[in-house]
C-alpha positions in Angstrom: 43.6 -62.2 29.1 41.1 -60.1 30.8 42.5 -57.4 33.5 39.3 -56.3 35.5 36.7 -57.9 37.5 34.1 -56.7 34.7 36.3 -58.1 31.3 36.8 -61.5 32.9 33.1 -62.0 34.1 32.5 -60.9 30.2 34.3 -63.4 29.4 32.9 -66.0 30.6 29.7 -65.2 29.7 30.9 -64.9 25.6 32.8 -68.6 26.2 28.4 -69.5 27.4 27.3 -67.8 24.6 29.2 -69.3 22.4 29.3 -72.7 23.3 25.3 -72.6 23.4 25.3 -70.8 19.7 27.2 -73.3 18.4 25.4 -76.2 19.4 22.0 -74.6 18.4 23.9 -73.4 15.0 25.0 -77.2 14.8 21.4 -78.6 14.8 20.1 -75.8 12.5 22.6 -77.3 9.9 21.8 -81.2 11.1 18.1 -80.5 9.9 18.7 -78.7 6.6 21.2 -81.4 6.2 18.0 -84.2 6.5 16.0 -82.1 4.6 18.5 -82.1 1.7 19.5 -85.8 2.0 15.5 -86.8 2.1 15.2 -85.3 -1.3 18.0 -86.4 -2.6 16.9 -89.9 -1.6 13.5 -89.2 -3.4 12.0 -89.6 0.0 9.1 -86.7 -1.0 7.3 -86.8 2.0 9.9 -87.9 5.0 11.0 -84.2 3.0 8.2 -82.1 3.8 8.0 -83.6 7.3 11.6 -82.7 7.9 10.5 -79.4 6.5 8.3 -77.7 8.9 11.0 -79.3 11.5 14.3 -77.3 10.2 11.3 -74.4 9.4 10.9 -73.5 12.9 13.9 -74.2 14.3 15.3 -71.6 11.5 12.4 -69.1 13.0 13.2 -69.8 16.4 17.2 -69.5 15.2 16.0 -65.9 13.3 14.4 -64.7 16.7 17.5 -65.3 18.6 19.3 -63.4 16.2 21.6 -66.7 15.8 21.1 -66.0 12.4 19.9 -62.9 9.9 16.3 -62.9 9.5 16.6 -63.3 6.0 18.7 -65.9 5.4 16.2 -68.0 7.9 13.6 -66.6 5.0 15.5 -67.7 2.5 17.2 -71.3 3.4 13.4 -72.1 4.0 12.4 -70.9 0.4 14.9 -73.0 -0.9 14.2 -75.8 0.9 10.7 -75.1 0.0 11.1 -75.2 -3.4 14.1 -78.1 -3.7 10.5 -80.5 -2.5 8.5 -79.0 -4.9 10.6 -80.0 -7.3 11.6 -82.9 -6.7 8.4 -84.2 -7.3 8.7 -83.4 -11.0 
């Protein structure tokens, strides 16, 4: 448990913090989840809809450094491509 004035107020704000990550991390993985499923359910263009939807909320996840800027880059490629081919 936190001692002075300054560890307990930053406390609380990493319990805000994290409870506020976690949701927004939690819907991140809710849309790549739809994306996925939408393929899988041949569902080509309810997929590429879905797409630019988990797209920017991986951007806007990447600017909040919620997560690495890269891995926003390349969950999207994947998804990207999983549609492309999909269609073959």
């Amino acid at each position: 448990m936190p001692n002075s004035i300054s560890a307990k107020k930053s406390h609380r704000q990493s319990l805000k913090r994290r409870a506020r990550n976690r949701g927004q991390r939690s819907a991140l993985r809710t849309s790549i989840k739809k994306v996925r499923e939408a393929v899988a359910n041949g569902e080509t263009e309810q997929a590429a809809s879905l797409l630019s939807a988990a797209a920017k909320k991986l951007d806007q996840a990447a600017a909040k450094n919620l997560i690495h800027a890269n891995k926003a880059a390349r969950t999207k490629s994947r998804l990207a491509k999983l549609i492309n081919n999909s269609g073959e």
